[in-house]
ZAMARGU-4260 file (C-alpha; in steps of 0.2 Angstrom, whole numbers, plus 5000, padded with zeros to 4 digits):
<rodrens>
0) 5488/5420/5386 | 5485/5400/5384 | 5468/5403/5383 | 5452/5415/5385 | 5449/5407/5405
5) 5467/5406/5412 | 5470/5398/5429 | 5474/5407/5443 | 5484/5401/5460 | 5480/5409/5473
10) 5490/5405/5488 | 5488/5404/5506 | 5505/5403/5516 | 5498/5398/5534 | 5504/5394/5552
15) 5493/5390/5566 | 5476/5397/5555 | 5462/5384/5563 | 5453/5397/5571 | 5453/5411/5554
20) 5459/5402/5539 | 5439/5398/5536 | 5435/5418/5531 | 5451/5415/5517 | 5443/5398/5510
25) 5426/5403/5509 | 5432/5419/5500 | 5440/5411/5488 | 5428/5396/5484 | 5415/5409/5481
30) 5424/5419/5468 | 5415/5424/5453 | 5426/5419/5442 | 5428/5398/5445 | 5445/5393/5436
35) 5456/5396/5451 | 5467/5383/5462 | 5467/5387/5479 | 5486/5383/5487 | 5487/5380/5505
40) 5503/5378/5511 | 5505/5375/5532 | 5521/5379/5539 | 5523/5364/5550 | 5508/5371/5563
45) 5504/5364/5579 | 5484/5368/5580 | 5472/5358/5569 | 5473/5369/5552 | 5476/5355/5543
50) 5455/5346/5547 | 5446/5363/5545 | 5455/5365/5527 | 5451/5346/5524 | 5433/5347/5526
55) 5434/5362/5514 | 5443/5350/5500 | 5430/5338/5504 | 5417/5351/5497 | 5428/5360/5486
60) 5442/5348/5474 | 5452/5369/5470 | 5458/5368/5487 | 5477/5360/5487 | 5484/5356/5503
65) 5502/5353/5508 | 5513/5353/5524 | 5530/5356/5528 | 5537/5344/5540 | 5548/5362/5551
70) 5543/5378/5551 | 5552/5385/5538 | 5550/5403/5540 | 5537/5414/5535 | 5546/5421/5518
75) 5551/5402/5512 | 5536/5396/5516 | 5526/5410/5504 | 5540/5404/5490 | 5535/5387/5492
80) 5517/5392/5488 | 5523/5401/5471 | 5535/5385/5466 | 5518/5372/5468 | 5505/5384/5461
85) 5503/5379/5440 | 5494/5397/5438 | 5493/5408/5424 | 5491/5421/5438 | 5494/5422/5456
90) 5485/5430/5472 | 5495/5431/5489 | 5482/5429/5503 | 5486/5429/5523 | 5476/5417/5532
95) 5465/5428/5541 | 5461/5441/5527 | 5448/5437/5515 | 5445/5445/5496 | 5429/5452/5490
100) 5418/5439/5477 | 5424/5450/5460 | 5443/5450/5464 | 5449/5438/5454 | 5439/5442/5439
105) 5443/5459/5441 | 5462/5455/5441 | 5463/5444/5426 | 5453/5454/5415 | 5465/5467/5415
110) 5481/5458/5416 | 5474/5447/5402 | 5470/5462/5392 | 5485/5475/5396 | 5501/5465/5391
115) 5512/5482/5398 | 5503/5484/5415 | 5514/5474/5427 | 5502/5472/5444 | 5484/5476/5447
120) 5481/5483/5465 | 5464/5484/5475 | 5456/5495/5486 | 5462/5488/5507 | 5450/5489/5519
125) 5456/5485/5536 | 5446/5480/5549 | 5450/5480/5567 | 5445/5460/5573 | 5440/5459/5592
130) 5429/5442/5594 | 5422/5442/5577 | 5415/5461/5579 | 5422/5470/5566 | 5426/5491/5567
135) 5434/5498/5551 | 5452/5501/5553 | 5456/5510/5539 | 5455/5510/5520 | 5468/5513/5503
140) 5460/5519/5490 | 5470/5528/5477 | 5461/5536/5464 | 5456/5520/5451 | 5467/5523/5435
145) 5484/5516/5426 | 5499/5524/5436 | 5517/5525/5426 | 5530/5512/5436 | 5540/5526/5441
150) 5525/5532/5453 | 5528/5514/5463 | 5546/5518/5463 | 5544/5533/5470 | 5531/5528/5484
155) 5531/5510/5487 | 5544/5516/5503 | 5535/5527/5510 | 5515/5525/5507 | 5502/5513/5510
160) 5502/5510/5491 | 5519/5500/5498 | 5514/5492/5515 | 5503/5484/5504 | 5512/5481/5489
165) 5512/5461/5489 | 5492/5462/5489 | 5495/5464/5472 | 5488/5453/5458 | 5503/5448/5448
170) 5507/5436/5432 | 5517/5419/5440 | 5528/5419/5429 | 5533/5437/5435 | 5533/5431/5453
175) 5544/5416/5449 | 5556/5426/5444 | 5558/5434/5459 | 5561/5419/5471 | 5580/5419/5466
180) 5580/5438/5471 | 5572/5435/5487 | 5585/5419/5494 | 5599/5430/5490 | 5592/5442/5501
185) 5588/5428/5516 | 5607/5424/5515 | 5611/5443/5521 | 5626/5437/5535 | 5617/5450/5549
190) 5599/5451/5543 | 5594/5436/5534 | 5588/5428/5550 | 5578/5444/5553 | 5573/5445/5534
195) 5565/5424/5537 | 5551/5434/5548 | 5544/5445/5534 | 5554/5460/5538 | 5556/5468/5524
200) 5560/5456/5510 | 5541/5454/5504 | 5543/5472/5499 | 5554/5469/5485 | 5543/5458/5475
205) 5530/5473/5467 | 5548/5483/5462 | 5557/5469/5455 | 5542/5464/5443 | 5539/5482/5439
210) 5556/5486/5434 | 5548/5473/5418 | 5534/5484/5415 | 5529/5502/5410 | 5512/5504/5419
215) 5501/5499/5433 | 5483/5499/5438 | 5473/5502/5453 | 5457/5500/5452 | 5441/5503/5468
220) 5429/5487/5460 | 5437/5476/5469 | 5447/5473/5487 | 5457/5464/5499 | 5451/5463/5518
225) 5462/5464/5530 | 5460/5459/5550 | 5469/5468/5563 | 5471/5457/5579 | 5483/5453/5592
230) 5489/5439/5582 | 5494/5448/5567 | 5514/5445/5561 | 5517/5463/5560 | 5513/5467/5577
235) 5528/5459/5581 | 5538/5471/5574 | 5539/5484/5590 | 5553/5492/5598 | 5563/5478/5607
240) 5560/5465/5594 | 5575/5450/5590 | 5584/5461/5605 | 5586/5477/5592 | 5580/5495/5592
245) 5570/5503/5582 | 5585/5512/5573 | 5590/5495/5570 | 5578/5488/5563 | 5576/5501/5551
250) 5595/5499/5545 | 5588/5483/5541 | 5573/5491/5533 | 5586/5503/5526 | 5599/5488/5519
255) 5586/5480/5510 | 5580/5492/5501 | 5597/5497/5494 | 5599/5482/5486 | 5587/5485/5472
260) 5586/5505/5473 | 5606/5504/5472 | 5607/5494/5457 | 5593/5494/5447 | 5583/5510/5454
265) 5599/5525/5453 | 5589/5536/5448 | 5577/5536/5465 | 5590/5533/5476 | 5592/5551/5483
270) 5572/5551/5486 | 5573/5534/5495 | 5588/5541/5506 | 5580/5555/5510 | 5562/5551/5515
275) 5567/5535/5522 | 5580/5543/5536 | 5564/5558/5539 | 5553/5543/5542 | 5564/5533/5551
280) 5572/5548/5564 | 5554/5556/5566 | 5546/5538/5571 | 5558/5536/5583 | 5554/5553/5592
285) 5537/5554/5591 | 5536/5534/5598 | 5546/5543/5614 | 5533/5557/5614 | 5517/5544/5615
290) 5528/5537/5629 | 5535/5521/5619 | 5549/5525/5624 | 5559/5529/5640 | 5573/5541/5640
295) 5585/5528/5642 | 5578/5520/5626 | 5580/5535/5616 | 5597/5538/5620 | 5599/5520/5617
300) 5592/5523/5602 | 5602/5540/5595 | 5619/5530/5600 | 5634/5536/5590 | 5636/5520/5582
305) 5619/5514/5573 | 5617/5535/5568 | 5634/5532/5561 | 5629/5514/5551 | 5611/5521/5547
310) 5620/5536/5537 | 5635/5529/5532 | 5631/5528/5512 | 5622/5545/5513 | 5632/5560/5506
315) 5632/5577/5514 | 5618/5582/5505 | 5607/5569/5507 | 5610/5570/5527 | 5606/5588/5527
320) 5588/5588/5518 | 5586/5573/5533 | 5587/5585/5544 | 5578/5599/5535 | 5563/5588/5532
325) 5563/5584/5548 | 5552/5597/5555 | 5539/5601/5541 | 5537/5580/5544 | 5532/5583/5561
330) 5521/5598/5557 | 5513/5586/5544 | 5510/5573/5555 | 5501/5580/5568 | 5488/5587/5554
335) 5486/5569/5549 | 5484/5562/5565 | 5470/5574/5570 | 5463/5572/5552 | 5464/5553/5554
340) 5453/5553/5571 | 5441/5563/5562 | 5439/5551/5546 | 5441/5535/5557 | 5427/5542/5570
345) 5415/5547/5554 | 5419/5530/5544 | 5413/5519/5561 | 5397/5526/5562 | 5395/5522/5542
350) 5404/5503/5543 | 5384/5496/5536 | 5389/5505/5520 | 5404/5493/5515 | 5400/5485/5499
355) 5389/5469/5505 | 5400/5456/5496 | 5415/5461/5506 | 5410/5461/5523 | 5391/5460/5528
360) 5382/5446/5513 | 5394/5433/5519 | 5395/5433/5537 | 5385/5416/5541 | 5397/5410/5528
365) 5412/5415/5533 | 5409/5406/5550 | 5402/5392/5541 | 5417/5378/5546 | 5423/5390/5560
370) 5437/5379/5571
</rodrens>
């Protein structure tokens, strides 16, 4: 490291955020540890984000703010955040999710201390947003501890450890590195308009920097808070979305993926394929059993065509534990759908018992300089 108290960037990509972006600044003005620069970079948006952040610089000289002229998608607009951040670490946050007090400190201490660990990942607690009332969503916690790379590899597709897999805390110069990756993915001749919105490319940032690095660590002292609300990006992503179905969407998903598991991750490969078409072919049926989909739509759906592209680099073993896994998945989902109601209905009558600095201390705060 440069020194004992290194900086750390964290950066807030934003579009249209005047009405949340408050909860992300005071969050990270109120860090316990104080040697961070807060990077705000606004895609071109058309509400008033840029006075609320100003009248946090007034108060706070971390906070740098700077605004594209276009919109230039959601993905370049994150990689222009890592190319002005001067870090010695680096912190992704969305507008409208906040961190607890401790979570930079917590991060640094261990990267700074555990030259082979490549990412440090914190407990997620979602909340569900509806008027500023909060109801907890859901929450990842893995069991605090170092993990071996090869465990990410094996998961990051197909767990909540991956959904939320650019949460992570990472080294910038790791992150950097990356940026090259992630253009050449953007310039995909069928996908790469798709891939501007988020979808998936974000995901192959914690791979590509762990490939570098023997170990990670998880640790529950500290976490991300996320809002779910109508607004969120990823809600976007529903059947019908850019004009394709949801088989479609996953060969995008799909393509992707294989750009780094095919090259650098062989070895996994068969398990992605696998797991990857039981996910994809059991979301599609069980969307048309909760009546997301029509008949019409599923046969729309199962055309010859898009089955014939989604499994076209699968061998003959590959497809046929697809269709083996298929029903054990089914069997294993309705399980977790009835045990999910039955934590999510327990966890909303103990919400008071989140750690006070994530959620309940900071509340006349974190409306302070409310749009």
């Amino acid at each position: 490291m440069k020194s004992l108290n290194p900086l750390v960037s964290i950066c807030i990509p934003v579009y249209n955020g005047a009405s949340m972006i408050h909860r992300a600044l005071e969050s990270c003005v109120n860090q316990t540890y104080r040697n961070i620069e807060i990077i705000v970079v606004d895609n071109a948006s058309a509400d008033n984000t840029k006075e609320v952040v100003s009248r946090y610089i007034k108060a706070d000289k971390r906070i740098k703010y700077f605004r594209n002229n276009t919109n230039i998608g959601l993905i370049r607009n994150f990689l222009r955040c890592l190319e002005l951040a001067k870090g010695d670490f680096s912190q992704f946050l969305c507008h409208d999710d906040w961190l607890s007090r401790n979570y930079i400190e917590e991060g640094t201490k261990i990267l700074s201390f555990n030259p082979d660990v490549g990412s440090v990942f914190s407990k997620v607690v979602s909340l569900t947003e509806d008027n500023e009332h909060f109801s907890l969503n859901f929450e990842i916690i893995l069991q605090p501890k170092v993990y071996s790379s090869s465990y990410f590899f094996r998961n990051t597709y197909k767990s909540q450890l991956g959904a939320n897999d650019i949460l992570g805390f990472f080294r910038i110069k790791d992150l950097k590195e990356t940026i090259s990756f992630i253009l050449e993915l953007l310039k995909h001749p069928k996908y790469g308009k798709l891939y501007e919105t988020s979808f998936p490319v974000d995901r192959m940032i914690a791979p590509k920097i762990l490939l570098k690095y023997p170990l990670f660590i998880y640790t529950d002292k500290s976490a991300y808070i996320k809002t779910e609300h109508p607004q969120n990006t990823g809600k976007q992503f529903k059947y019908g979305f850019m004009g394709m179905t949801m088989i479609e969407l996953c060969i995008a998903f799909q393509t992707c993926f294989e750009q780094l598991y095919k090259k650098e991750l062989k070895k996994y490969l068969l398990g992605f394929r696998v797991s990857f078409g039981i996910n994809s072919i059991s979301e599609v049926i069980v969307n048309f059993i909760k009546g997301n989909l029509s008949k019409d739509d599923l046969i729309k759906e199962f055309n010859k065509k898009d089955l014939k592209l989604f499994f076209e680099n699968y061998s003959i073993l590959e497809k046929t534990l697809v269709f083996i896994g298929i029903i054990p998945k089914f069997i294993l989902r309705g399980f977790g759908f009835i045990l999910r109601r039955f934590i999510k209905k327990f966890r909303k009558k103990t919400l008071s018992c989140l750690p006070q600095d994530i959620f309940l201390e900071k509340k006349e705060s974190l409306l302070r300089f409310k749009n």
